[in-house]
FIGU-74707 format. One record per residue (C-alpha): chain; residue in one letter; x, y, z. Coordinates in nm, 3 decimals. Layout:
BEGIN
<site chain="A" res="A" X="X" Y="Y" Z="Z"/>
...
# end
This chain:
BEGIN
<site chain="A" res="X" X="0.000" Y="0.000" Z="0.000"/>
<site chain="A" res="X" X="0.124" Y="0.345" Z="-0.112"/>
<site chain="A" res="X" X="0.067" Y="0.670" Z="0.131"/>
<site chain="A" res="X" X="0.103" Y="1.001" Z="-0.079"/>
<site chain="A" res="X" X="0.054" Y="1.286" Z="0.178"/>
<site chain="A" res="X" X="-0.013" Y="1.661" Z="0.054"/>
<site chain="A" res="X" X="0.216" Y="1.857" Z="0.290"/>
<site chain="A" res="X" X="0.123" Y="2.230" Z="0.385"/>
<site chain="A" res="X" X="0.500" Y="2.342" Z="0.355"/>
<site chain="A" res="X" X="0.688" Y="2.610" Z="0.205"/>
<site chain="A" res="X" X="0.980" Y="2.340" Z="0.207"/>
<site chain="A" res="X" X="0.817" Y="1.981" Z="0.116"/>
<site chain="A" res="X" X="0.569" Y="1.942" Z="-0.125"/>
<site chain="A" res="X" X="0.524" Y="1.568" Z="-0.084"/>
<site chain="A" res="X" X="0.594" Y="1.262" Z="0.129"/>
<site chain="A" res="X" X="0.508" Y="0.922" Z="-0.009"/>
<site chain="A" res="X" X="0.575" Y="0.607" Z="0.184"/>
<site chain="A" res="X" X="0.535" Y="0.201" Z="0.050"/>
<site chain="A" res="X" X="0.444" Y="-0.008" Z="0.331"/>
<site chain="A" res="X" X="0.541" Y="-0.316" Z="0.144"/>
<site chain="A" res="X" X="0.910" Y="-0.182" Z="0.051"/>
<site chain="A" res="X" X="0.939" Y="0.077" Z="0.323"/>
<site chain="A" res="X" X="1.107" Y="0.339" Z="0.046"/>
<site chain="A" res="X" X="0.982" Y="0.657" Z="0.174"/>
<site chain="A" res="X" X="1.019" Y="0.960" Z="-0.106"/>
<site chain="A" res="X" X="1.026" Y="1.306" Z="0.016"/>
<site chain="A" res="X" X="0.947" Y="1.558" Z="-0.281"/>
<site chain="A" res="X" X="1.086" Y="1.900" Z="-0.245"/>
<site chain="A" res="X" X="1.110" Y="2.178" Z="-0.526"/>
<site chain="A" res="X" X="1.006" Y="1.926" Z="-0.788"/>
<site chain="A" res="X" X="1.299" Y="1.670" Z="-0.631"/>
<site chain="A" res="X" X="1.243" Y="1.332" Z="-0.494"/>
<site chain="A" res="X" X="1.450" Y="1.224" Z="-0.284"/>
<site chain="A" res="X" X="1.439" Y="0.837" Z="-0.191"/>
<site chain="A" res="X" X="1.486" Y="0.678" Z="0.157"/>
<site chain="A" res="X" X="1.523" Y="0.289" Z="0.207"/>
<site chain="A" res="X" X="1.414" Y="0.085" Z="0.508"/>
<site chain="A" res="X" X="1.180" Y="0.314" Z="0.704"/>
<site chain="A" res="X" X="0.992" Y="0.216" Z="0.937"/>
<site chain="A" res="X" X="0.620" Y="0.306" Z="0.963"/>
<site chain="A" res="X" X="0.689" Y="0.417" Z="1.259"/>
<site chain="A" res="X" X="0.947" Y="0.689" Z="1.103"/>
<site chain="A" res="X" X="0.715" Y="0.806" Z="0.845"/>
<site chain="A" res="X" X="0.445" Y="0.828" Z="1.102"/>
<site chain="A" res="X" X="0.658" Y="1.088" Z="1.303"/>
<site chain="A" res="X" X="0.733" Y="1.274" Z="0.993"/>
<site chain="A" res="X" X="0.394" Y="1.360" Z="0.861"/>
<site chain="A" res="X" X="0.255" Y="1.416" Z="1.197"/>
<site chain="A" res="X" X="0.527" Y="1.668" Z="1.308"/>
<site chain="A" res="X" X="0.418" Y="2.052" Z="1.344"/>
<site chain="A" res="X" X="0.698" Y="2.148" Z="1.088"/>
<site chain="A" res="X" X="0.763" Y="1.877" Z="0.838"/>
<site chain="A" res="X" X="1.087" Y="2.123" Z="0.742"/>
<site chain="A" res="X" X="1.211" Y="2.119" Z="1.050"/>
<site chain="A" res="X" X="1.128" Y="1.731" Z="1.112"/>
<site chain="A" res="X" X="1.305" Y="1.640" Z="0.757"/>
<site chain="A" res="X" X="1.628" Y="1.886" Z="0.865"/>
<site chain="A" res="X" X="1.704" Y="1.768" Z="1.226"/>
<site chain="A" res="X" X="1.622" Y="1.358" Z="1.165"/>
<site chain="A" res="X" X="1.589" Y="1.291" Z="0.764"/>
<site chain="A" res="X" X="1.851" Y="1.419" Z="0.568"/>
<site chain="A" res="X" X="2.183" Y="1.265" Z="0.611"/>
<site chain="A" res="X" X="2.064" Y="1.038" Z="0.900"/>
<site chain="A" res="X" X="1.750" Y="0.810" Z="0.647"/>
# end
Protein backbone atom coordinates (compact mmCIF):
# COMPACT_ATOMS: atom_id res chain seq x y z
CA UNK A 1 0.00 0.00 0.00
CA UNK A 2 1.24 3.45 -1.12
CA UNK A 3 0.67 6.70 1.31
CA UNK A 4 1.03 10.01 -0.79
CA UNK A 5 0.54 12.86 1.78
CA UNK A 6 -0.13 16.61 0.54
CA UNK A 7 2.16 18.57 2.90
CA UNK A 8 1.23 22.30 3.85
CA UNK A 9 5.00 23.42 3.55
CA UNK A 10 6.88 26.10 2.05
CA UNK A 11 9.80 23.40 2.07
CA UNK A 12 8.17 19.81 1.16
CA UNK A 13 5.69 19.42 -1.25
CA UNK A 14 5.24 15.68 -0.84
CA UNK A 15 5.94 12.62 1.29
CA UNK A 16 5.08 9.22 -0.09
CA UNK A 17 5.75 6.07 1.84
CA UNK A 18 5.35 2.01 0.50
CA UNK A 19 4.44 -0.08 3.31
CA UNK A 20 5.41 -3.16 1.44
CA UNK A 21 9.10 -1.82 0.51
CA UNK A 22 9.39 0.77 3.23
CA UNK A 23 11.07 3.39 0.46
CA UNK A 24 9.82 6.57 1.74
CA UNK A 25 10.19 9.60 -1.06
CA UNK A 26 10.26 13.06 0.16
CA UNK A 27 9.47 15.58 -2.81
CA UNK A 28 10.86 19.00 -2.45
CA UNK A 29 11.10 21.78 -5.26
CA UNK A 30 10.06 19.26 -7.88
CA UNK A 31 12.99 16.70 -6.31
CA UNK A 32 12.43 13.32 -4.94
CA UNK A 33 14.50 12.24 -2.84
CA UNK A 34 14.39 8.37 -1.91
CA UNK A 35 14.86 6.78 1.57
CA UNK A 36 15.23 2.89 2.07
CA UNK A 37 14.14 0.85 5.08
CA UNK A 38 11.80 3.14 7.04
CA UNK A 39 9.92 2.16 9.37
CA UNK A 40 6.20 3.06 9.63
CA UNK A 41 6.89 4.17 12.59
CA UNK A 42 9.47 6.89 11.03
CA UNK A 43 7.15 8.06 8.45
CA UNK A 44 4.45 8.28 11.02
CA UNK A 45 6.58 10.88 13.03
CA UNK A 46 7.33 12.74 9.93
CA UNK A 47 3.94 13.60 8.61
CA UNK A 48 2.55 14.16 11.97
CA UNK A 49 5.27 16.68 13.08
CA UNK A 50 4.18 20.52 13.44
CA UNK A 51 6.98 21.48 10.88
CA UNK A 52 7.63 18.77 8.38
CA UNK A 53 10.87 21.23 7.42
CA UNK A 54 12.11 21.19 10.50
CA UNK A 55 11.28 17.31 11.12
CA UNK A 56 13.05 16.40 7.57
CA UNK A 57 16.28 18.86 8.65
CA UNK A 58 17.04 17.68 12.26
CA UNK A 59 16.22 13.58 11.65
CA UNK A 60 15.89 12.91 7.64
CA UNK A 61 18.51 14.19 5.68
CA UNK A 62 21.83 12.65 6.11
CA UNK A 63 20.64 10.38 9.00
CA UNK A 64 17.50 8.10 6.47
Amino acid sequence: MRVIEEINSSYIEQIAYDTYTRVCIVTINGSDHVYYDIGFLQFKSFITAESKGTFFNMYVKGRW
